[in-house]
C-alpha positions as CSV (number, residue, x, y, z in Angstrom):
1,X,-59.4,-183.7,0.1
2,X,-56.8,-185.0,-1.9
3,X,-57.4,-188.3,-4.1
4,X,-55.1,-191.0,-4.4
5,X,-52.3,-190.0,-7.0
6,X,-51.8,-193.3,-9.0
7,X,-54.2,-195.6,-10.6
8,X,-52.7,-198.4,-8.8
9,X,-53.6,-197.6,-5.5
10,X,-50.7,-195.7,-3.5
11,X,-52.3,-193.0,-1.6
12,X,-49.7,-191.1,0.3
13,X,-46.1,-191.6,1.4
14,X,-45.6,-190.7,4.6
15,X,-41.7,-189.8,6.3
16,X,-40.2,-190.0,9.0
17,X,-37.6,-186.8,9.5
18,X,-34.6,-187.7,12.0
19,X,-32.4,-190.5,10.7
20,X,-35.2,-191.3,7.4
21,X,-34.7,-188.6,5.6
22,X,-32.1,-186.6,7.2
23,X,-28.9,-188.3,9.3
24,X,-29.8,-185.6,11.9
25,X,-29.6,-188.2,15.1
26,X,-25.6,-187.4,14.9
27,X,-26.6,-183.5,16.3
28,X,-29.2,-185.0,18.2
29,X,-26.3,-186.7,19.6
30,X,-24.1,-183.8,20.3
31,X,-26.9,-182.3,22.1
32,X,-27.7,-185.2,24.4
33,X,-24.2,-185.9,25.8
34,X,-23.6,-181.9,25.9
35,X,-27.1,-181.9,28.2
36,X,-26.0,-184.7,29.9
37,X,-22.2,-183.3,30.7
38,X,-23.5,-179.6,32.1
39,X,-25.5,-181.7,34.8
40,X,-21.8,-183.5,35.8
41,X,-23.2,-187.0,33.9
42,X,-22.3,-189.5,31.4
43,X,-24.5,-191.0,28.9
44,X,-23.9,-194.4,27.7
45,X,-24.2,-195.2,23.8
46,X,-26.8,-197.8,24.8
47,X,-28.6,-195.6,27.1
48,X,-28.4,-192.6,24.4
49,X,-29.6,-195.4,21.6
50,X,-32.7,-195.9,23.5
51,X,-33.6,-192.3,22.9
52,X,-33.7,-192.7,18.9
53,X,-38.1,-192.1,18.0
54,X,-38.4,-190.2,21.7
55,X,-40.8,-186.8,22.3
56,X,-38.8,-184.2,23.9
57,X,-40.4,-184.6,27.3
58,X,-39.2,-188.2,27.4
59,X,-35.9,-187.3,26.3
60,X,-35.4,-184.8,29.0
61,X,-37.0,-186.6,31.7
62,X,-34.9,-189.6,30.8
63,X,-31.6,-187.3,31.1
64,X,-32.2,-186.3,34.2
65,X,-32.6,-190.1,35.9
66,X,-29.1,-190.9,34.1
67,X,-27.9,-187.7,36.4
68,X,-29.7,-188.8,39.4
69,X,-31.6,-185.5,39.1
70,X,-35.3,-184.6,40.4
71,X,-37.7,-185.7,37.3
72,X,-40.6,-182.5,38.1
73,X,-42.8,-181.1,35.6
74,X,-40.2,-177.7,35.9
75,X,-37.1,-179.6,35.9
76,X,-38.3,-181.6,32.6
77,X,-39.4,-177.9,30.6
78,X,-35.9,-176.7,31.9
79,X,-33.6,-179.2,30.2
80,X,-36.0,-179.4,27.3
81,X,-35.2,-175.6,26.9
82,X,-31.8,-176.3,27.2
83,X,-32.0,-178.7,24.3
84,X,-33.9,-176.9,22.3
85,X,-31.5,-173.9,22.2
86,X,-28.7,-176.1,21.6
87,X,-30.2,-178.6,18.6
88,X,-31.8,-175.3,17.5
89,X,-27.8,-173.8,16.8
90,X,-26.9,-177.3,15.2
91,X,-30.0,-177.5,12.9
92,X,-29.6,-174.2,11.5
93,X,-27.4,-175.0,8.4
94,X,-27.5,-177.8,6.1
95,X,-28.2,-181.5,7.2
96,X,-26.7,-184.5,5.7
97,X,-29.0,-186.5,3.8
98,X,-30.1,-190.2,3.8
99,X,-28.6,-192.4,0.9
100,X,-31.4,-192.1,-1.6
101,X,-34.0,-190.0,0.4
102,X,-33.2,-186.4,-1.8
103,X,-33.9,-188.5,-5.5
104,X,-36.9,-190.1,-3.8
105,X,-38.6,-187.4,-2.7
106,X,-37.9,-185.6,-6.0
107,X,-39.1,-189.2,-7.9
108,X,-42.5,-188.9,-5.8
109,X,-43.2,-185.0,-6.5
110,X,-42.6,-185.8,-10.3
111,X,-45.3,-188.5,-9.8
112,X,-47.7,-186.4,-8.3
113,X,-48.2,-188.6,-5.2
114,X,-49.1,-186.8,-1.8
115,X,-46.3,-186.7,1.0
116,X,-46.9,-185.8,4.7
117,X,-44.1,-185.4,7.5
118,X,-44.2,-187.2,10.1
119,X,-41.8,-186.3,13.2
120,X,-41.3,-186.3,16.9
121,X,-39.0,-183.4,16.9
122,X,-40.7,-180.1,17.9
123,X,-42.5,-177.9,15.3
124,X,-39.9,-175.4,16.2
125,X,-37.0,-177.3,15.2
126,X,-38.7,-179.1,12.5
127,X,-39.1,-175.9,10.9
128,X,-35.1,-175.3,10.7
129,X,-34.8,-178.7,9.3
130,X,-37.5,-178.1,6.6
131,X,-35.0,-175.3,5.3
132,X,-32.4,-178.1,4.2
133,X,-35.0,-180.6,3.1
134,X,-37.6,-178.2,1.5
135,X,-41.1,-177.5,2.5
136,X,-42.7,-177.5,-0.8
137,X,-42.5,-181.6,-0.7
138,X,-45.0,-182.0,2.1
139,X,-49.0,-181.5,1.7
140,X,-48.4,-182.3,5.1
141,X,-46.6,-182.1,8.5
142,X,-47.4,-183.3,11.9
143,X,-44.7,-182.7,14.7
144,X,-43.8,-184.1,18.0
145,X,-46.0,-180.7,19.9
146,X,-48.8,-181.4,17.8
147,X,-50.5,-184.3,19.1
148,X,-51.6,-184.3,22.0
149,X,-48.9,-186.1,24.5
150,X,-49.8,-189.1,21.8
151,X,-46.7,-189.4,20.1
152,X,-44.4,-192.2,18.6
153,X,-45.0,-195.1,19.3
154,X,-48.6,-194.3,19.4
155,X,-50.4,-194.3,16.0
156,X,-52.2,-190.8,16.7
157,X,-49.2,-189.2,14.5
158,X,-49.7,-191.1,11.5
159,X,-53.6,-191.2,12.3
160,X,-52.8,-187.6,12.0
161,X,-51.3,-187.5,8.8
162,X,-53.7,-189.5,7.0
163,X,-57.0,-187.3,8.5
164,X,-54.7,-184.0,7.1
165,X,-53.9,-185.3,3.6
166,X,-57.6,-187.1,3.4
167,X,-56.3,-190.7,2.5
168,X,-56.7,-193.8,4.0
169,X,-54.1,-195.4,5.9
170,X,-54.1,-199.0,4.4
171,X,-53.6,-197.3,0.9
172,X,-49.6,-195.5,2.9
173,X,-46.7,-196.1,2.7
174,X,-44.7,-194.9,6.0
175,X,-40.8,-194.6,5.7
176,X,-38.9,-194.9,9.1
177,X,-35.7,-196.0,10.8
178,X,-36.6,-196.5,14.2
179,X,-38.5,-198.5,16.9
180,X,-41.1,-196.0,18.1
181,X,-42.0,-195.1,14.7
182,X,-42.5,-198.2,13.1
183,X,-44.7,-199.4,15.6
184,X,-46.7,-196.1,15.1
185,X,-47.2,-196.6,11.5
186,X,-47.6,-200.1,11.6
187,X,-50.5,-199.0,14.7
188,X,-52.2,-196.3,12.1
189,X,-52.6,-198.8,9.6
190,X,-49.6,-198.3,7.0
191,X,-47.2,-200.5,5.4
192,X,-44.0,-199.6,6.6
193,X,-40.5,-199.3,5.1
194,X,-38.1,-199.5,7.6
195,X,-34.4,-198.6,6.8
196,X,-32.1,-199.3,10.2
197,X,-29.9,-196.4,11.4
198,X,-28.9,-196.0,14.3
199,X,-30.5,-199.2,16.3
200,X,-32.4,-202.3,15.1
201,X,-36.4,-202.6,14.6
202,X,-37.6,-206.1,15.3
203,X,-39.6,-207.7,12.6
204,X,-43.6,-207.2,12.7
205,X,-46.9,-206.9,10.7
206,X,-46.8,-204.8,8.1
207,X,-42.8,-204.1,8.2
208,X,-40.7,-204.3,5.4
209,X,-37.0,-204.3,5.6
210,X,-34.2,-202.5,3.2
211,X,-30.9,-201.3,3.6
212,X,-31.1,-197.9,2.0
213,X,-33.8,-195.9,0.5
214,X,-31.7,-196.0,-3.2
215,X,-33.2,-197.5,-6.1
216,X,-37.1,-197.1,-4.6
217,X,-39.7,-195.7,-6.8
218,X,-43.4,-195.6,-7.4
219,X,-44.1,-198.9,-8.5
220,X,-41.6,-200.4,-6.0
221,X,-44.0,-198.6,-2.9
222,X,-47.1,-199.7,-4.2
223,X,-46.3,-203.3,-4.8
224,X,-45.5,-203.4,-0.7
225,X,-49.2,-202.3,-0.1
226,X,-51.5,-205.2,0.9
């Protein structure tokens, strides 16, 4: 079981992957309206918005309504292995980081505090991402495959997280940038930093708001935990 790094109470910081610490949702992006275009489609920027947090089930079953195609349990595995393969190409290189998230993920190993991922994205494709951000950060990592049909905006992820890492949720900090994901920290029990990307999260308990993940450090986490 791992103890609580710091005297002062911060157990465990838990991250989001696409658009926290990486600004992958622009290949996400290039995948979706591809998927979309090879079914004779056209994907709005609001309806592809409303995507940012989604499982890859969703995702694909959502595709196919916006091409007026039949939503079946083969027809949903089918596009999902179509985007797979593609994100799968893009992913394998380096991914742009977040303002900030590199230097704090460096700031929080130096500290000794314990840091789990937590992702919707497929264990599969998180594991070409973890080649740009490093899997020696993470104690940690629970992907969008790995829970049961229970993902974001459920709090069964970052219940997850917490059982793996052996800390207590109310003593997390859970970084994210989207919808789906704060609610699922916020659900778990965390304090949540939300940095917007893409699209807006509405205030709610245990939120807290910032531009950019620059200038964050040890102290800065623990003094948003209740």
């Amino acid at each position: 079981m791992t103890e609580p790094s710091t005297p002062d109470g911060l157990a465990a910081v838990l991250w989001d992957m696409d658009g926290t610490l990486v600004d992958s949702e622009k290949l996400w992006d290039v995948a979706l309206y591809e998927a979309v275009e090879s079914l004779g489609g056209t994907l709005t920027e609001e309806q592809r918005l409303s995507l940012v947090g989604s499982n890859m089930d969703d995702t694909a079953a959502f595709l196919l309504e916006v091409c007026s195609r039949p939503v079946t349990p083969e027809s949903i595995v089918e596009m999902g292995e179509w985007i797979r393969r593609r994100t799968a190409n893009l992913f394998d290189g380096p991914l742009p980081w977040r303002p900030g998230a590199q230097e704090l993920l460096e700031l929080l190993r130096a500290n000794g505090v314990p840091m789990a991922l937590v992702t919707s994205t497929e264990r599969s494709l998180t594991e070409l991402a973890l080649n740009t951000i490093g899997r020696e950060y993470f104690a940690a990592t629970v992907c969008g495959d790995e829970v049961d049909g229970l993902n974001k905006p459920d709090a069964r992820p970052y219940q997850l997280a917490t059982e793996l890492l052996g800390v207590p949720a109310s003593r997390c900090v859970a970084i994210e940038d989207s919808p789906p994901g704060a609610a699922s920290a916020a659900a778990a029990g965390c304090t949540v930093v939300v940095i917007p990307n893409d699209v807006d999260v509405e205030p709610g308990e245990r939120r807290v708001f910032r531009s950019s993940l620059v200038g964050l450090d040890v102290p800065a986490l623990t003094a948003l935990l209740p």
